[in-house]
C-alpha positions, 0 to 999 in steps of 0.5 A, a space after each residue: 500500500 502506499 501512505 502518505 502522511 501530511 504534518 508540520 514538524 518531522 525527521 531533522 526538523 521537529 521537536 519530538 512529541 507528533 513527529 516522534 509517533 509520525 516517524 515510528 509508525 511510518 518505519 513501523 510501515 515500511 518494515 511491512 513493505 509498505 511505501 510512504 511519503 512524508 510532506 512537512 513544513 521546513 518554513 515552519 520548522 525555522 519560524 519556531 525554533 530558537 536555538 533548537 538543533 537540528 535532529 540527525 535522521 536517516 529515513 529508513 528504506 521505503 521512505 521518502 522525504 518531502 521538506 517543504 520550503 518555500 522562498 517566502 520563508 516564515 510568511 509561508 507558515 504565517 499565511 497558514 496559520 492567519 487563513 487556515 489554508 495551505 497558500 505557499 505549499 498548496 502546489 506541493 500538496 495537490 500535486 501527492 493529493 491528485 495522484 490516483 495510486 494512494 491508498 492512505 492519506 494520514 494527517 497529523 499536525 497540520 497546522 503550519 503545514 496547510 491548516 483545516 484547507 489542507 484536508 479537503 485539498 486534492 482530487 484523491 477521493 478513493 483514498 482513505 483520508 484519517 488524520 490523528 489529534 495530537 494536541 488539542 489543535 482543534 478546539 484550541 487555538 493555542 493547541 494545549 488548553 493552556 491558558 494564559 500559559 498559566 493554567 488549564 483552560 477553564 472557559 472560552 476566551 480565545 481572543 484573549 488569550 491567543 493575543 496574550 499568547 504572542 499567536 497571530 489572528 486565526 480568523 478562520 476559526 469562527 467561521 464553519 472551516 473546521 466543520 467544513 474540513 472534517 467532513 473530509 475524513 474518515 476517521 479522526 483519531 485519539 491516542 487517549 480516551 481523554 483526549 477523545 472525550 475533550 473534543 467529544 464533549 465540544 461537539 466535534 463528534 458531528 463531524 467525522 467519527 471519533 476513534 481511540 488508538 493508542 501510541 506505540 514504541 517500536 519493538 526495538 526502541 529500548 535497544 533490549 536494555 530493559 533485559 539487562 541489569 540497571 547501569 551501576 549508580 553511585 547514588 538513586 536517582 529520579 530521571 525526567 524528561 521532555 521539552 524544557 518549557 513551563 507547561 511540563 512542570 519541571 519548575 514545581 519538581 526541581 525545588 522539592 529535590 532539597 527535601 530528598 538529598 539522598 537521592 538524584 534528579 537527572 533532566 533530559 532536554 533543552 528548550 527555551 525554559 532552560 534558564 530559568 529552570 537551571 536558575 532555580 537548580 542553584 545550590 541543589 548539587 543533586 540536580 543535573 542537566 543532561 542535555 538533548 538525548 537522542 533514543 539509546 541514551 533516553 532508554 539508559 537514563 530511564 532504566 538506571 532511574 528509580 522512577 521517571 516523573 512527569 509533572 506535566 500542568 496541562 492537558 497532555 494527549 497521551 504523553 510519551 514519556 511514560 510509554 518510554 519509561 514502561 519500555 524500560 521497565 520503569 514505573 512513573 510518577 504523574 501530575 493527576 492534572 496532565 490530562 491522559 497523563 493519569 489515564 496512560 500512568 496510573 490508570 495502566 498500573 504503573 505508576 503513581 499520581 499525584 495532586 501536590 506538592 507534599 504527595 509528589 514528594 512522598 511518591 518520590 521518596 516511596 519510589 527510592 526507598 520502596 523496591 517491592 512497591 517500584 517492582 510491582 508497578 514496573 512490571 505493570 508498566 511493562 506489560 502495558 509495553 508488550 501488550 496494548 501499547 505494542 508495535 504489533 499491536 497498533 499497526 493490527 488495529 490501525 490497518 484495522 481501521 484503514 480496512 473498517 472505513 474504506 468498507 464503511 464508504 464502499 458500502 455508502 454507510 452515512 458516516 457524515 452530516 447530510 451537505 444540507 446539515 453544513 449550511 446550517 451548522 454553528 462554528 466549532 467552539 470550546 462551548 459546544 456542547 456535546 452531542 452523541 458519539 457516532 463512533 469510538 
């Protein structure tokens, strides 16, 4: 079959997070003897990242690169992210959306690559068209329901806070370009049932099926470490990881670490957030930075950890951090206000939750000091790895669903609103309120 993916970010130009599930899944493909084509946004990649460096990446055989990089540099991702269309890229895009012999067309973060325009776009209709809610991009225009990035969001106020947020005017999004847009898929997907529910209880299940499929990990990601004995360790210690911004939390864990000095913290990642997180370090000697590490180095960290912490503030969609840390066989402590999060990290078995600060530090201390208690949710962890969360596992239940809903079109199963519904249908809005699900 051939697959193309549509995204912002990937390969050398990405962040991780989307890119990484993007990049997993198209190798998960090829290794199937499947052909795949990746369009992403290098204009994109540029506007946003600061002093982020650029990812070594070789794209493994039956994949194919296709960076998009206009003359218009950072207008090209500004027109997109002003209109909701495609503009510079549009002729790119339509030439691989024209071609007759897809079979798939999967979308993931599109918006700085073509916005809501892009999933109308192309004259393609007997391929199947599904795109992947990474973030929470459709119902929020900041993507996290972050708001002010301050707190989780807790009302509509996107003028606000989009404006406090530094984001150009999306104008498009109180017009009917999302409804409109959605009607083009087949299936919208969720790695979390959380996340689902979010844009379930906003309406956004009257306009293409809702469908939860999980992340995955690669059978061979933690390169087999999770066999072997713990690296050697002078001292415990805690491991952390993730883009250094201030929705992940690392500024509430950090200062907590003068109360457990027996014990390490080790932070993997860089971002703009850095600073200010090494300034509040000062004077803690047991916690260290260890810069942007790459899987190999990633999987060692975790499995020498006594536990990986995740205090994510905001909603997160799935958070692939915990998965990476169960393929380690390491268990997880998570903020009970990360959204999935909780749902990923305690609600699987492995891990502990946490509300404050005083119950962070008591998951942190019964993690160093506990070795029954860290066995026991490691193994749970793991068997979530091996299981559910499996490389076998998600490319069965999503070539599952490639086959579900090519069958449902074929047979003319109404999976859409009526063309007479659209003209009639309100703007997609965080105060929607919910309807029934068509789908999950």
């Amino acid at each position: 079959m051939k697959f193309c993916m549509i995204t912002t970010f990937f390969g050398p130009h990405s962040f991780g997070g989307d890119a990484a599930y993007v990049d997993r899944l198209c190798q998960a493909l090829c290794r199937r003897g499947h052909e795949v084509h990746v369009f992403y946004c290098v204009d994109a990649f540029n506007a946003v990242r600061g002093d982020h460096p650029l990812r070594s990446y070789t794209p493994t055989p039956g994949l194919h690169l296709h960076p998009l990089e206009s003359g218009y540099g950072t207008l090209s991702p500004l027109a997109t992210q002003a209109t909701g269309k495609p503009y510079f890229k549009s002729e790119a895009l339509r030439e691989v959306l024209d071609a007759d012999d897809l079979d798939v067309v999967h979308f993931h973060n599109i918006s700085l690559v073509g916005g809501p325009g892009v999933l109308g776009l192309g004259a393609n209709r007997r391929a199947v068209r599904i795109m992947t809610a990474h973030e929470h991009w459709l119902i929020c225009p900041m993507h996290l329901l972050w708001k002010y990035d301050r707190k989780p969001c807790d009302g509509s106020t996107c003028i606000r806070c989009t404006v406090a947020g530094g984001r150009p005017p999306q104008a498009w999004r109180y017009t009917n370009a999302i409804p409109k847009a959605l009607r083009h898929l087949d299936a919208l997907v969720f790695p979390s049932k959380h996340a689902l529910d979010e844009h379930r209880a906003r309406g956004v299940d009257r306009w293409a099926p809702l469908v939860h499929v999980p992340y995955f990990l690669p059978d061979d990601w933690s390169g087999g470490i999770e066999d072997q004995d713990p690296p050697a360790s002078e001292r415990p210690y805690l491991a952390a990881a993730g883009r250094l911004v201030a929705m992940k939390g690392f500024q509430r864990l950090i200062p907590l670490m003068k109360n457990l000095p027996e014990a390490d913290l080790r932070i993997a990642g860089t971002g703009p957030y850095e600073p200010e997180l090494r300034r509040l370090a000062e004077g803690l000697p047991n916690v260290h930075f260890e810069g942007l590490l790459g899987g190999e180095g990633l999987a060692r960290l975790f499995r020498g950890s006594r536990a990986v912490v995740v205090p994510s503030l905001f909603p997160e969609t799935f958070g692939y951090v915990v998965l990476e840390a169960f393929a380690t066989g390491t268990p997880v402590i998570v903020h009970e206000g990360g959204g999935a999060i909780s749902e990923t990290g305690v609600e699987s078995g492995g891990g502990l939750g946490y509300k404050t600060g005083a119950e962070l530090l008591t998951a942190m201390r019964r993690m160093v000091h506990d070795e029954d208690l860290r066995a026991e949710l490691a193994a749970q962890g793991f068997a979530q790895r091996i299981g559910p969360w499996s490389e076998t596992e998600h490319v069965h239940r999503y070539m599952e669903l490639i086959a579900d809903r090519r069958e449902a079109r074929d047979s003319g199963a109404k999976t859409r609103l009526d063309p007479a519904a659209e003209a009639v249908a309100a703007p997609l809005s965080p105060r929607t309120s919910s309807t029934k699900a068509k789908a999950s």
